[in-house]
mmCIF file of the C-alpha atoms, coordinates in Angstrom:
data_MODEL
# 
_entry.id   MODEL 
# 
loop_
_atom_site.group_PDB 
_atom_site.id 
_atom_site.type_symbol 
_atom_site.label_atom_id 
_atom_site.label_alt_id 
_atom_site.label_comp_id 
_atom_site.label_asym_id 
_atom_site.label_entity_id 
_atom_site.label_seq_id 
_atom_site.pdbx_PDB_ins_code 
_atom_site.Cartn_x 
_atom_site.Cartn_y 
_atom_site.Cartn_z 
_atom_site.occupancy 
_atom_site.B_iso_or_equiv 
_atom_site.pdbx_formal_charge 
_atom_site.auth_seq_id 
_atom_site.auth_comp_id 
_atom_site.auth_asym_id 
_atom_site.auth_atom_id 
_atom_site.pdbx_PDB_model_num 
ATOM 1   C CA . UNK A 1 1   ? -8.769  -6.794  -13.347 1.00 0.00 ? 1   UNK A CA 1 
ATOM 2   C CA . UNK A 1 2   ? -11.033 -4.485  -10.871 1.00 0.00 ? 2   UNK A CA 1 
ATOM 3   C CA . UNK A 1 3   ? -9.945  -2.327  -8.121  1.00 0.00 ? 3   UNK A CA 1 
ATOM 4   C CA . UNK A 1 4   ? -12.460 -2.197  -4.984  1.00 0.00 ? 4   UNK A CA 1 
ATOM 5   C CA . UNK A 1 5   ? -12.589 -1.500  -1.294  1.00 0.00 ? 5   UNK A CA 1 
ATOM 6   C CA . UNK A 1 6   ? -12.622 -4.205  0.757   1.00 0.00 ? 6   UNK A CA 1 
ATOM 7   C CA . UNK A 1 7   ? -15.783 -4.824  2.627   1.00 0.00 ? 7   UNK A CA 1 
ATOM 8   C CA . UNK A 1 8   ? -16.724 -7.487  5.665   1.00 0.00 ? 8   UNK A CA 1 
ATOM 9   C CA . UNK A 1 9   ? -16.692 -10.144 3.366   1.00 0.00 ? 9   UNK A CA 1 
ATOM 10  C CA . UNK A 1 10  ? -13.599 -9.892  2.839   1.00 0.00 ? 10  UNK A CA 1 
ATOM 11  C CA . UNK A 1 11  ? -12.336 -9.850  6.840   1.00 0.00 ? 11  UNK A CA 1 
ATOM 12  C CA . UNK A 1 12  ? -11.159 -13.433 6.677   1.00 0.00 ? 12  UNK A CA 1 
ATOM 13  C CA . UNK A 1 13  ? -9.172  -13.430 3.755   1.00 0.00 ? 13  UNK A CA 1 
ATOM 14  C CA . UNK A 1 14  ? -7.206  -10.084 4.808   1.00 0.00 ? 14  UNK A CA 1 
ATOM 15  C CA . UNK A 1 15  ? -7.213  -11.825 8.835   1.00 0.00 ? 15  UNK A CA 1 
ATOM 16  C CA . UNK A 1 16  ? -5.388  -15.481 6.836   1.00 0.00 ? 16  UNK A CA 1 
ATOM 17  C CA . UNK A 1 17  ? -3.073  -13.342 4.248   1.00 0.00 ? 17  UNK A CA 1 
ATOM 18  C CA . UNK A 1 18  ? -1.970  -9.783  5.710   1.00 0.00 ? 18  UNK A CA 1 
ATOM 19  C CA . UNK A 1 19  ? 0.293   -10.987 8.389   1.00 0.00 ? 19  UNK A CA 1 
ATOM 20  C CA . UNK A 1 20  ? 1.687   -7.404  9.059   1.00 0.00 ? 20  UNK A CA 1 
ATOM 21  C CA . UNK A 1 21  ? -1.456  -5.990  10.847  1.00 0.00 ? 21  UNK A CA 1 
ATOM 22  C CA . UNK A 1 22  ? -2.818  -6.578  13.807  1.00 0.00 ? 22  UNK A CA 1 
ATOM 23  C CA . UNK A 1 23  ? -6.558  -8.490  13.950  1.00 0.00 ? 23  UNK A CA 1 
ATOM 24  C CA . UNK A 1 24  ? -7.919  -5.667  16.125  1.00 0.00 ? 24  UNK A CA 1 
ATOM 25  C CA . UNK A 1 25  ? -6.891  -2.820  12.855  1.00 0.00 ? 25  UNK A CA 1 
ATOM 26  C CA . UNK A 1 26  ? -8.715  -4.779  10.246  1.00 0.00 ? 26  UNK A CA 1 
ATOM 27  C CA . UNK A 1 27  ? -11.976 -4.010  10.739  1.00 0.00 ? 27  UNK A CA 1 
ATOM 28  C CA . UNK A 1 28  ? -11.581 -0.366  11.299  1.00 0.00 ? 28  UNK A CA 1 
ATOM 29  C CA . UNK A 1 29  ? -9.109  0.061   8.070   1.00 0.00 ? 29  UNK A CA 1 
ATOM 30  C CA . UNK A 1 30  ? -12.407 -1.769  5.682   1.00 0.00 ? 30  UNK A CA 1 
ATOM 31  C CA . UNK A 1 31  ? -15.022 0.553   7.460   1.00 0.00 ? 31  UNK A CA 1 
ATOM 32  C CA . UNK A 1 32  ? -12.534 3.511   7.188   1.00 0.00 ? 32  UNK A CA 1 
ATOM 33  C CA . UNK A 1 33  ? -11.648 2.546   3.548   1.00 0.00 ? 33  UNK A CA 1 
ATOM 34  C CA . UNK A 1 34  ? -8.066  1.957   3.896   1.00 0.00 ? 34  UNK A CA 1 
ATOM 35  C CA . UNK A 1 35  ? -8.204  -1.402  2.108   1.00 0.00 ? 35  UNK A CA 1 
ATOM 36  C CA . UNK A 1 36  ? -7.891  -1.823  -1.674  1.00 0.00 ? 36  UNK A CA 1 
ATOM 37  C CA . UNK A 1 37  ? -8.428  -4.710  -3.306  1.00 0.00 ? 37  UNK A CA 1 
ATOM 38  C CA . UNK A 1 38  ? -7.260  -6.102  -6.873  1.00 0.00 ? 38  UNK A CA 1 
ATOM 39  C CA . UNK A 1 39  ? -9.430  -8.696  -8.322  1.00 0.00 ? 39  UNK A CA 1 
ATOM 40  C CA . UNK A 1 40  ? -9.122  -11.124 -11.703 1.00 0.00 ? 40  UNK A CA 1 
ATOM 41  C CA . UNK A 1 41  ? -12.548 -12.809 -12.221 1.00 0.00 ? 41  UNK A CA 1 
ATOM 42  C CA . UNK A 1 42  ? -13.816 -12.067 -8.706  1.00 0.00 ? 42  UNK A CA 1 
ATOM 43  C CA . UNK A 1 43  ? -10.329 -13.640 -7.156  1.00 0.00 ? 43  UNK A CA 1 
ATOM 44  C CA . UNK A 1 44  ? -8.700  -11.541 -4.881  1.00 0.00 ? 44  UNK A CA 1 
ATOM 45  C CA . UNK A 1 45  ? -4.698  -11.441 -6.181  1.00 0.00 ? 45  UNK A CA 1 
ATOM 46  C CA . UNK A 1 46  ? -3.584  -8.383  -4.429  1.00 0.00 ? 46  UNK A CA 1 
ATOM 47  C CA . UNK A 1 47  ? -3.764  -5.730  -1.742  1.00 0.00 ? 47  UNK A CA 1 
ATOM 48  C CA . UNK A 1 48  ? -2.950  -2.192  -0.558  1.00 0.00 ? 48  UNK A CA 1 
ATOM 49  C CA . UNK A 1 49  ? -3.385  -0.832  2.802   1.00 0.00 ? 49  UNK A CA 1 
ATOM 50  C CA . UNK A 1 50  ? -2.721  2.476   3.842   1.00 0.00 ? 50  UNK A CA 1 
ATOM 51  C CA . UNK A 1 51  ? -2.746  4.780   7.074   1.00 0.00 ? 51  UNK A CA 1 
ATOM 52  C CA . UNK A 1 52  ? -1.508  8.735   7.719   1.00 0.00 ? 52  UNK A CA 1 
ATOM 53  C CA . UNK A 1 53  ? 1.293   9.958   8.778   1.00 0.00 ? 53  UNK A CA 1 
ATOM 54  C CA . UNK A 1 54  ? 1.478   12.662  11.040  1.00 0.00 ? 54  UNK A CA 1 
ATOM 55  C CA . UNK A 1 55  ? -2.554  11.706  10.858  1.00 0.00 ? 55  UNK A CA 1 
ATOM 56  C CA . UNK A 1 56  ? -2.455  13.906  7.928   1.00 0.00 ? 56  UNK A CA 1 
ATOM 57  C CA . UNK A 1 57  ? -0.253  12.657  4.604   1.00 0.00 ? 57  UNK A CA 1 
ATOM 58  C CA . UNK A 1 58  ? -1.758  9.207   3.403   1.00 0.00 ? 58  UNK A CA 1 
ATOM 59  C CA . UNK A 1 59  ? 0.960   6.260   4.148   1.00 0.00 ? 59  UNK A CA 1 
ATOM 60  C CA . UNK A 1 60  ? 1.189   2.921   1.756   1.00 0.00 ? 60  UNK A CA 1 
ATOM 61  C CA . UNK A 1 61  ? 1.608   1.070   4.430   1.00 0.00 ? 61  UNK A CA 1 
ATOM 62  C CA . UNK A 1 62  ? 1.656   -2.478  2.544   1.00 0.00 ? 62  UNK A CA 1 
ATOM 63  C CA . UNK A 1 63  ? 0.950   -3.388  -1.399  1.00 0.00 ? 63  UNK A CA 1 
ATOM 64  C CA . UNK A 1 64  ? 0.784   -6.857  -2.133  1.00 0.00 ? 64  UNK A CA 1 
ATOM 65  C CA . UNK A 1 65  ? 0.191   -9.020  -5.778  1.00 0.00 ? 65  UNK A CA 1 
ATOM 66  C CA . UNK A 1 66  ? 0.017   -13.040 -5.654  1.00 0.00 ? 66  UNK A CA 1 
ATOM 67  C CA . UNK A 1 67  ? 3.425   -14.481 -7.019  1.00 0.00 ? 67  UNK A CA 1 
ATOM 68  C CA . UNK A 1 68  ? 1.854   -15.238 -10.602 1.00 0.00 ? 68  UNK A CA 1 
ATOM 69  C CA . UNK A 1 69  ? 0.361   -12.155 -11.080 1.00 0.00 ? 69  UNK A CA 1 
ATOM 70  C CA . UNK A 1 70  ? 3.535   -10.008 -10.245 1.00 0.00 ? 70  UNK A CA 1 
ATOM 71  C CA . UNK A 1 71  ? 5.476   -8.599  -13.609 1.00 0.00 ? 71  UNK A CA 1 
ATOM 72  C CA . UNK A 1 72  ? 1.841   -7.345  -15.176 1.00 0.00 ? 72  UNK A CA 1 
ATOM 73  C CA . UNK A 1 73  ? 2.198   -3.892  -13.521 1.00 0.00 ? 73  UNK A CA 1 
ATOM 74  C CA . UNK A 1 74  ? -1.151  -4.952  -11.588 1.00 0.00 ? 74  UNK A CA 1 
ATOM 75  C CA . UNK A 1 75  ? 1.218   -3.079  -8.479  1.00 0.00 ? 75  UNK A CA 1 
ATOM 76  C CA . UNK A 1 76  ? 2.092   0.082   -10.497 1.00 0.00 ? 76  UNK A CA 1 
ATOM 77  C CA . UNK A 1 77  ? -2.118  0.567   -11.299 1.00 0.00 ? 77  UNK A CA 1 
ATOM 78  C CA . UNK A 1 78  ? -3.072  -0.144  -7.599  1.00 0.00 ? 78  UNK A CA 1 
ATOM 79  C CA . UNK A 1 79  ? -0.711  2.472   -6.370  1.00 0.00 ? 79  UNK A CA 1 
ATOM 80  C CA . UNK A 1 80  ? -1.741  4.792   -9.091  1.00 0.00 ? 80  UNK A CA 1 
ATOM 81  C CA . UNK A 1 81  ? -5.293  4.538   -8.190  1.00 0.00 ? 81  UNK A CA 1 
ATOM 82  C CA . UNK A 1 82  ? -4.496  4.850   -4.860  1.00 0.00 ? 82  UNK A CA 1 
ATOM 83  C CA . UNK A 1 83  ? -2.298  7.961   -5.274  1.00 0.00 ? 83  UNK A CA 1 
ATOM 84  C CA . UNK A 1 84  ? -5.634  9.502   -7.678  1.00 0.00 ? 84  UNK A CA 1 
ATOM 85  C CA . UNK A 1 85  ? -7.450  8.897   -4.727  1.00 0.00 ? 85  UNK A CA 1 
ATOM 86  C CA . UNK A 1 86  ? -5.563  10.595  -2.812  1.00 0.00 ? 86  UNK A CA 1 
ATOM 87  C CA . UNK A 1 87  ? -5.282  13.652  -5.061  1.00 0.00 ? 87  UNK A CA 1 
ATOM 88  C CA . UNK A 1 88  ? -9.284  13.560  -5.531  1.00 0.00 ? 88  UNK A CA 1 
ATOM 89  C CA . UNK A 1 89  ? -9.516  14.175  -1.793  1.00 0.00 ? 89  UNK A CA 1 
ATOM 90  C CA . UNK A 1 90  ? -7.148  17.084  -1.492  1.00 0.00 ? 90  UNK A CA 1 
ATOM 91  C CA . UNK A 1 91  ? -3.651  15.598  -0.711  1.00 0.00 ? 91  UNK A CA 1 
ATOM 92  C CA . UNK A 1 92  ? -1.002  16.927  -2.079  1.00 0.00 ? 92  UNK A CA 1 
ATOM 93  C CA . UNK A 1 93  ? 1.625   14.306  -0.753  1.00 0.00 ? 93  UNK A CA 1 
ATOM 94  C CA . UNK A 1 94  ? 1.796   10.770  -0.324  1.00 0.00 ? 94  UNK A CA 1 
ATOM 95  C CA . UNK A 1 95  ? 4.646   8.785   1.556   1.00 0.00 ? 95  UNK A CA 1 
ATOM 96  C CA . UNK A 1 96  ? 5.494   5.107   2.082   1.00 0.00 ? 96  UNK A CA 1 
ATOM 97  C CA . UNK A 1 97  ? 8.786   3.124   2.913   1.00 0.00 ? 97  UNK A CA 1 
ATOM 98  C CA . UNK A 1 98  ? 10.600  0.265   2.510   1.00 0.00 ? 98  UNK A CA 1 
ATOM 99  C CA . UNK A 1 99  ? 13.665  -2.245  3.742   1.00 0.00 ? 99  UNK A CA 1 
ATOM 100 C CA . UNK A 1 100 ? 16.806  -1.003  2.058   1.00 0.00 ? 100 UNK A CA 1 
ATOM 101 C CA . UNK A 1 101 ? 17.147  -5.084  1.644   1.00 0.00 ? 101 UNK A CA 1 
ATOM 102 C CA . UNK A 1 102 ? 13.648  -5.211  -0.391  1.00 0.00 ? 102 UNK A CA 1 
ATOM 103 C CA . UNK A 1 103 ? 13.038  -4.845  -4.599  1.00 0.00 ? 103 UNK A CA 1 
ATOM 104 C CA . UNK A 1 104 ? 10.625  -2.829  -3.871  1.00 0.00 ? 104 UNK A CA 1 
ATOM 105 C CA . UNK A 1 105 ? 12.677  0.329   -3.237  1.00 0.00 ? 105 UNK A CA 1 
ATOM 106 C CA . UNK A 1 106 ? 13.515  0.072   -7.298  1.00 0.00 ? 106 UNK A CA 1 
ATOM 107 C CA . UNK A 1 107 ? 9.840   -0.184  -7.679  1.00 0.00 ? 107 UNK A CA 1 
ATOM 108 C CA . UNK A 1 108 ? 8.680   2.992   -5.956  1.00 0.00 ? 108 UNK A CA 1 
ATOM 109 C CA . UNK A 1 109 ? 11.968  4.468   -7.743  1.00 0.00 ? 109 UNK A CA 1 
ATOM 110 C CA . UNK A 1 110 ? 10.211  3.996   -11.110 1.00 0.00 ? 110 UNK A CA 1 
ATOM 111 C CA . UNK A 1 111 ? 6.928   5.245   -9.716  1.00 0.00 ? 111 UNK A CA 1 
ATOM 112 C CA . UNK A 1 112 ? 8.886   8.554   -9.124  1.00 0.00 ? 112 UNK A CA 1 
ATOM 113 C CA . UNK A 1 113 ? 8.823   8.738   -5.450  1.00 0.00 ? 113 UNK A CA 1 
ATOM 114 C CA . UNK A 1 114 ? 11.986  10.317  -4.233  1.00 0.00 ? 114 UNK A CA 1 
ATOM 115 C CA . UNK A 1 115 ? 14.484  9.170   -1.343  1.00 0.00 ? 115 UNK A CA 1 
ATOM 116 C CA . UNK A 1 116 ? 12.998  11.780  1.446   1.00 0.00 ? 116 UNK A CA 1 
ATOM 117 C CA . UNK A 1 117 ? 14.626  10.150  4.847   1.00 0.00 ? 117 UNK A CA 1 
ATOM 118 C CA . UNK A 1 118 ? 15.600  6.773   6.368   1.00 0.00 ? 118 UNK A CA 1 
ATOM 119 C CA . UNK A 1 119 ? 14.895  5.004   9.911   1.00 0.00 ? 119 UNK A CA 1 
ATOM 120 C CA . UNK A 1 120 ? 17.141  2.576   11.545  1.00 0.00 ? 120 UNK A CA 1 
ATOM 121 C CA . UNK A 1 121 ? 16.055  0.606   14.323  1.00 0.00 ? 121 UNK A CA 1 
ATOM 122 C CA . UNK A 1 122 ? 18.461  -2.499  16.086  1.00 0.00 ? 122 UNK A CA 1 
ATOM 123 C CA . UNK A 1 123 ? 18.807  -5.536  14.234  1.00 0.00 ? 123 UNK A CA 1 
ATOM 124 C CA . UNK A 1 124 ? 16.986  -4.358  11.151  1.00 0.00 ? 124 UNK A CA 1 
ATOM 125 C CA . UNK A 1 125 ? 17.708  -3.397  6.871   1.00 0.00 ? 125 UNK A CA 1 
ATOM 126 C CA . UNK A 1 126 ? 17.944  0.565   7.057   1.00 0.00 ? 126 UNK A CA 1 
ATOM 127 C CA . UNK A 1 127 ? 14.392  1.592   6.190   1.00 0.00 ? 127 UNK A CA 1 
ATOM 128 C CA . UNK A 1 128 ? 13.954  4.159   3.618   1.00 0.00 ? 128 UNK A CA 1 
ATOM 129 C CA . UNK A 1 129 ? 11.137  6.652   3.735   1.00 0.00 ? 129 UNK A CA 1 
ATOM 130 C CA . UNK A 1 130 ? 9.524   7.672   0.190   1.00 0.00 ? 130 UNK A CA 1 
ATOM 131 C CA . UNK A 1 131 ? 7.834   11.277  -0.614  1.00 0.00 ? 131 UNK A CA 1 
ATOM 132 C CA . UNK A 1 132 ? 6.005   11.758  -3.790  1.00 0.00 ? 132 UNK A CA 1 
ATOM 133 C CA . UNK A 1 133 ? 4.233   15.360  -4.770  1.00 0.00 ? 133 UNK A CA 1 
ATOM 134 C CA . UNK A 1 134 ? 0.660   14.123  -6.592  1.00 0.00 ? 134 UNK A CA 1 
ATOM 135 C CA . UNK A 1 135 ? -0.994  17.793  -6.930  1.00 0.00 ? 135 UNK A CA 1 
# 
């Protein structure tokens, strides 16, 4: 398994699979760096994707592992990479969120990321918004 950034090459697959960004983002998150790729024997199986919030604490904004790969902590060593890289340029926080209704609250839970807020818009799961201190 290798962890890269995702480059042009890659536009199409992120455009078919990533259904929770827009088409116009895509390009600027690869040229900004804001895509992660995991790969097994050059096959991409997985995803992160971040942002800032506030334009200044990095935001997971979506991690995703293929069905068959999930269980293999493949999730836990993207998001640790990410979070390394994030503490290698100066951050001292990272955030991200999740549907009260999702799994992965229990997964960012184990990952040590605490509770830190929630946001409740009409007709949706109670999101809730999770801190974690990396310096």
């Amino acid at each position: 398994m290798k962890i890269e950034f995702a480059t042009e090459k890659e536009y199409e697959y992120i455009l078919r699979n990533d259904k929770h960004i827009s088409k116009d983002l895509i390009k600027n998150k690869i040229k900004e760096k804001e895509i992660y790729l995991v790969k097994q024997e050059n096959e991409i199986i997985g995803w992160l994707r971040f942002g800032y919030f506030w334009d200044n604490t990095p935001f997971l904004n979506m991690i995703f592992i293929d069905e068959e790969y999930r269980g293999r902590n493949i999730g836990k060593e993207l998001v640790i990479f990410w979070e390394n890289l994030m503490k290698s340029k100066g951050y001292k926080m990272v955030m991200t969120s999740t549907l009260s209704n999702e799994n992965a609250q229990h997964f960012y839970r184990k990952l040590l990321y605490k509770d830190s807020g929630s946001l409740l818009l009409e007709n949706e799961p109670l999101e809730i918004i999770f801190t974690k201190q990396i310096s």
